[in-house]
C-alpha positions in Angstrom: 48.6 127.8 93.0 45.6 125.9 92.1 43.2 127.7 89.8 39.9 125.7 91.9 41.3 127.0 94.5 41.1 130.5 93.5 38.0 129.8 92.1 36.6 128.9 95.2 37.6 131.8 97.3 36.3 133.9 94.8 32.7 132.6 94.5 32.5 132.2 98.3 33.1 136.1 98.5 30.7 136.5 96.2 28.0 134.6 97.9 29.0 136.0 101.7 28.9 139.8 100.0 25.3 139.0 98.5 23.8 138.0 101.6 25.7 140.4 103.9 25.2 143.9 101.7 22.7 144.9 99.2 24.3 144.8 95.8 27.5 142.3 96.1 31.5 143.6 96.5 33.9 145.4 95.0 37.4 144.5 94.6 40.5 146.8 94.8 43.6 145.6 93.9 46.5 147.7 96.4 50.1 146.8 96.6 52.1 146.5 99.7 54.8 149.0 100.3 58.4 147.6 100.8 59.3 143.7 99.7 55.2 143.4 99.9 54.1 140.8 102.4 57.2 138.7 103.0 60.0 139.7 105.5 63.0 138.9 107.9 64.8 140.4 110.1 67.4 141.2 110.2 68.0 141.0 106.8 72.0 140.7 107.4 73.0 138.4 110.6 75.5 137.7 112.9 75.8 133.7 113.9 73.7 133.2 116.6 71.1 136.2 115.8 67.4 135.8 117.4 65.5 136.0 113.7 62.0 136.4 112.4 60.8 135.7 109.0 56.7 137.3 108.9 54.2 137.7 106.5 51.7 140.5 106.5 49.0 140.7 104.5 47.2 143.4 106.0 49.3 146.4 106.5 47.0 149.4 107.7 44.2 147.1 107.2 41.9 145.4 109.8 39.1 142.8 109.8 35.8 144.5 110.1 34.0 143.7 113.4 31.0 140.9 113.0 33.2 139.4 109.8 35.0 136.6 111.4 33.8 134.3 109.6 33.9 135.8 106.3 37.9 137.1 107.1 38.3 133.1 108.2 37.1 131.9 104.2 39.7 134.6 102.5 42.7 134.4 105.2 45.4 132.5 103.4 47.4 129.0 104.4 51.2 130.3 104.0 54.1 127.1 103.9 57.0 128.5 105.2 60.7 126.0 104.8 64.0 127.5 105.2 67.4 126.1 103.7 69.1 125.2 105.5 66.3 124.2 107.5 66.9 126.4 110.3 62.8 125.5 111.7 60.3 122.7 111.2 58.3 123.4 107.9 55.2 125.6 108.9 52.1 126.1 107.7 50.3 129.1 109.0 46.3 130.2 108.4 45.7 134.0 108.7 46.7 137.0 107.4 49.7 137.4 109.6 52.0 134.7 110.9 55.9 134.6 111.6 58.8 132.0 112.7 61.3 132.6 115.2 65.0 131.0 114.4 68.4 131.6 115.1 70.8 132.8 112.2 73.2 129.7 111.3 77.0 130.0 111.0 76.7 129.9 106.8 77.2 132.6 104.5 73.1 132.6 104.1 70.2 131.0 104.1 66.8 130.6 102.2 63.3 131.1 103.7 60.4 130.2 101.1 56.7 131.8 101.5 54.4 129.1 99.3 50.8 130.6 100.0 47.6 128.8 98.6 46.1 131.1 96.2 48.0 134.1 94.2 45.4 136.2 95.5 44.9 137.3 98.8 41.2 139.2 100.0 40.6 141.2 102.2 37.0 142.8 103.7 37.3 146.7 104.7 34.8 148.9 106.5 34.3 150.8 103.3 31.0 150.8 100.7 31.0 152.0 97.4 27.0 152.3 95.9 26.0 149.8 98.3 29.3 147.8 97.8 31.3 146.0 100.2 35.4 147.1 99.2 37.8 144.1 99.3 41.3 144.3 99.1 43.2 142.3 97.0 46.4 141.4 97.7 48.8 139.2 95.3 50.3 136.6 97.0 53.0 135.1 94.5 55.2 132.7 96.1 58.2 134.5 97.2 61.6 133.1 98.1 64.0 135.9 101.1 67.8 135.5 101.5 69.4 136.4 104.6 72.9 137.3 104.5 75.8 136.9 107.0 77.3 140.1 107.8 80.3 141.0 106.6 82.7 144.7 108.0 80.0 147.2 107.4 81.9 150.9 107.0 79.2 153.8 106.9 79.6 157.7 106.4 77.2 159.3 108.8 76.1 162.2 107.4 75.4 165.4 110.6 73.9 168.2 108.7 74.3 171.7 110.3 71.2 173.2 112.2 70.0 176.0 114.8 68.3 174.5 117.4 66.7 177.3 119.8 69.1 179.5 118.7 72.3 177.4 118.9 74.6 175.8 116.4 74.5 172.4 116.6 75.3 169.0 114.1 72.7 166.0 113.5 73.7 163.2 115.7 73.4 160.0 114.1 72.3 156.3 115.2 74.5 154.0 113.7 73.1 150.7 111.2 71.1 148.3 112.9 67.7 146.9 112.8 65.7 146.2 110.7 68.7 146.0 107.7 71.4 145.1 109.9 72.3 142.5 112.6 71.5 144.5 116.9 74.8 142.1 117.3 77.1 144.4 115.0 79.7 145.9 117.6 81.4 149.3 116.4 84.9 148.8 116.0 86.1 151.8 114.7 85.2 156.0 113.7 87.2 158.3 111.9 87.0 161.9 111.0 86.4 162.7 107.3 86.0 166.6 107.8 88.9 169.0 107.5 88.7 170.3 110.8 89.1 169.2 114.3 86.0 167.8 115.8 84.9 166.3 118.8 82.9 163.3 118.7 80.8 161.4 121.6 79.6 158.0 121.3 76.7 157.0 123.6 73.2 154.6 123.7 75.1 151.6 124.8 73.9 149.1 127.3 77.3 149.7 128.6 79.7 152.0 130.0 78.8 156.0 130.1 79.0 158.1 127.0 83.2 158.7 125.6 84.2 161.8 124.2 87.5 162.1 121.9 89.2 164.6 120.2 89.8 163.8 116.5 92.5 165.3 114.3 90.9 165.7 109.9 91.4 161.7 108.6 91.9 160.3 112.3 90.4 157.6 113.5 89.2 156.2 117.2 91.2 152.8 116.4 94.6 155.4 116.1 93.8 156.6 119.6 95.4 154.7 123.1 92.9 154.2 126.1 89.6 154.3 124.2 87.1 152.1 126.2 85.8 148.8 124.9 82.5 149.9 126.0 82.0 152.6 122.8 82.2 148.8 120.7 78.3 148.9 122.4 77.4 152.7 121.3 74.3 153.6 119.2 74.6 157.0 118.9 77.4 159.0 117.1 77.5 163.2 118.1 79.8 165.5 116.7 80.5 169.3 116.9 83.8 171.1 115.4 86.3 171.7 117.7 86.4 175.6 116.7 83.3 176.8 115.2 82.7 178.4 111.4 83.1 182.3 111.7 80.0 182.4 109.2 78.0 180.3 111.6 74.5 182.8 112.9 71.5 180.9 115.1 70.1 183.4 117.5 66.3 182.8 118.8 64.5 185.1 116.1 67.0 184.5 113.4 68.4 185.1 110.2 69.9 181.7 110.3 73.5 181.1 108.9 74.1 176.9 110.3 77.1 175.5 111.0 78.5 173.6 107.9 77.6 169.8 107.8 80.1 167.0 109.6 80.5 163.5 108.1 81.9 160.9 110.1 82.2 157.3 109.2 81.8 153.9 111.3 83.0 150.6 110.8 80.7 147.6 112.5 81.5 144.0 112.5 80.0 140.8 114.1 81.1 140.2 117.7 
């Protein structure tokens, strides 16, 4: 990034903070949480995916009221090319932007954030001994790879509890958003406890919640006459077919929970 540029930026602040606040500004340097400002999801796609790469700049923050101006000066201009190019090249003034595409039928592709200054500053509400606080963000190029989808298999972990008094185990939602493609159908769940369970799939857009009995080590895909509608499911439940002896949940307690179930789920790209 051009150091004038920088330069610029900087001593415009400067000037806006001494005739807006008594003394000048203070600036606070405060990471972003996560990958920082730069995203896409999902992350991992199926062909034909609905995808968004972002930027945020902000986070938690907003631009105070009666500072439009000001925010306008220090709001960066983010290029934004993807290879391959899955979008027209973009080049976006503010804070926050994003670029809708759909995922190609490649084993990835590249989206590049090029913003015009390595530093990004933001005016806050707050005042230190007379002070205005700005935020600085850095705002390194960055460069995000998306990655088709391959068989996802994932042990769902459903950790014993009492709930009002009864034994039950965690139901689990199975990988998607914002990691994973919404287009990932489930294709198969097996039982990795050794007991009998029961397990109920449900949260599809499809067909009404399936029940199945499951032997230790068996899986769904082993079974005749299970429904293609649980490929849509969202929501894994599972209880033992014949609870622990140990188990105690009564309304005032002690507590002894049932013992924790793990199930695992295999997803793949329609």
């Amino acid at each position: 990034m051009p150091m004038l540029q920088n330069t610029w930026i900087r001593y415009g602040v400067i000037a806006a903070c001494s005739a807006s606040v008594a003394t000048g500004c203070i600036i606070e340097r405060r990471s972003l949480d996560g990958p920082g400002y730069a995203a896409v999801e999902p992350r991992n796609y199926c062909p034909g995916d609905p995808v968004t790469a972002s930027f945020d700049f902000l986070g938690d923050l907003r631009c105070p009221a009666g500072l439009d101006e000001l925010c306008a000066m220090t709001a960066p201009t983010v290029a934004m090319t993807s290879e391959p190019m899955l979008f027209p090249a973009q080049s976006i003034l503010g804070y926050t932007g994003n670029v809708d595409f759909i995922a190609p039928d490649a084993p990835s592709f590249d989206v590049r954030y090029n913003p015009d200054r390595d530093e990004v500053l933001i005016p806050t509400e707050e005042f230190r001994d007379g002070n205005r606080v700005f935020v600085g963000r850095s705002s390194t190029d960055r460069l995000f790879r998306g990655t088709r989808q391959g068989p996802l298999d994932s042990v769902l972990a459903h950790d014993g509890m009492c709930a009002g008094g009864v034994p039950v185990n965690a139901p689990q939602v199975v990988p998607g958003l914002p990691d994973f493609s919404p287009n990932l159908a489930l294709t198969d769940l097996c039982n990795l406890n050794a007991v009998h369970v029961i397990v109920t799939l449900s949260g599809g857009a499809i067909g009404s919640p399936y029940t199945q009995a499951l032997a230790p080590n068996q899986c769904l895909g082993e079974m005749p006459g299970v429904p293609s509608s649980t490929q849509n499911a969202r929501m894994v439940e599972v209880r033992p077919m014949t609870m622990d002896p140990a188990t105690r949940c009564t309304a005032t307690g002690p507590h002894m929970p049932p013992p924790p179930l793990r199930t695992r789920v295999r997803m793949q790209c329609r």
